[in-house]
C-alpha positions in Angstrom: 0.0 0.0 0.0 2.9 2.1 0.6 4.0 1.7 -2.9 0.5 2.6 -4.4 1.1 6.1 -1.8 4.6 7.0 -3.3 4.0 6.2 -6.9 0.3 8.1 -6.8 2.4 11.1 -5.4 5.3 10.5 -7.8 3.0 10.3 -10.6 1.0 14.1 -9.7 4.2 15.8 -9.1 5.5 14.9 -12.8 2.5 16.3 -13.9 3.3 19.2 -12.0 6.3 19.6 -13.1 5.3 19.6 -16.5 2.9 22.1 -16.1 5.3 24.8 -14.1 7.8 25.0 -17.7 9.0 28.2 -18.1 10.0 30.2 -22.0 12.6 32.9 -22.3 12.1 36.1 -22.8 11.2 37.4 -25.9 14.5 39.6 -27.7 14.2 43.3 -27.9 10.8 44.3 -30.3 11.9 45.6 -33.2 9.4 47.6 -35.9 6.9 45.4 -37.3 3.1 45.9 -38.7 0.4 45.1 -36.5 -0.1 42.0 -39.0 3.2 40.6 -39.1 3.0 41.0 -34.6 -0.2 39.1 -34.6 1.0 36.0 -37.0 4.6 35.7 -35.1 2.7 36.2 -31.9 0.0 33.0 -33.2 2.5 31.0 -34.2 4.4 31.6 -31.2 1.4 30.8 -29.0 0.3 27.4 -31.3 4.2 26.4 -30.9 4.0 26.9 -27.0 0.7 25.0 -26.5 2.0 22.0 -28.7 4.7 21.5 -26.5 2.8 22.2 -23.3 0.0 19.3 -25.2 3.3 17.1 -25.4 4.7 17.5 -22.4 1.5 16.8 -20.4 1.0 13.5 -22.5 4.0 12.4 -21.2 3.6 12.9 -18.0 -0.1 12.0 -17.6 1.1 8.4 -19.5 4.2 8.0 -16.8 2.0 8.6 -14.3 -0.5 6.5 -15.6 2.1 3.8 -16.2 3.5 4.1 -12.7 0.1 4.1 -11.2 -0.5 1.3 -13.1 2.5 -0.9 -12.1 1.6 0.2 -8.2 -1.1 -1.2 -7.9 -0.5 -4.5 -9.5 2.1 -5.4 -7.4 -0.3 -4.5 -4.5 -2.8 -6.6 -6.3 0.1 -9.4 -6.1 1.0 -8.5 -2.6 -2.6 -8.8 -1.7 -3.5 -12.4 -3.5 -2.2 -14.8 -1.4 -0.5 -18.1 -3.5 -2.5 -20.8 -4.3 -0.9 -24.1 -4.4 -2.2 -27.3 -6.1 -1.8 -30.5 -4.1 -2.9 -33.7 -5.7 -4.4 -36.3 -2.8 -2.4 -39.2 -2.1 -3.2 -42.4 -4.1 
């Protein structure tokens, strides 16, 4: 049960951490036409959420994947063997 605790809590805080990602910032303006600002600034902001898309797949499928693994091996922990013993002849 521990292990289902520590890979639940592993799990949400890669999805937080792929959520806090930080850019640069932005080089000095230089002149530009209100169109030319609002395409850059669109295809800056389509580039930025396909990456923020990507890197919350990935860390909602590790988390899934480590939730996953958790809680079969509890599931195992949990199911005690069975053996099969044949009765004596």
């Amino acid at each position: 049960m521990k292990k289902l605790i520590l890979a639940a809590a592993a799990a949400s805080a890669l999805v937080l951490a792929a959520c806090g990602a930080t850019e640069e910032a932005a080089p000095a303006a230089e002149e530009a036409t209100v169109e030319e600002v609002a395409t850059e600034a669109a295809a800056t902001t389509e580039e930025a959420v396909t990456e923020a898309v990507e890197a919350t797949t990935e860390a909602t499928d590790a988390a899934v994947d480590a939730t996953t693994e958790a809680v079969e091996e509890a599931v195992e922990e949990a199911t005690p063997e069975t053996t099969t013993e044949t009765a004596p002849e």
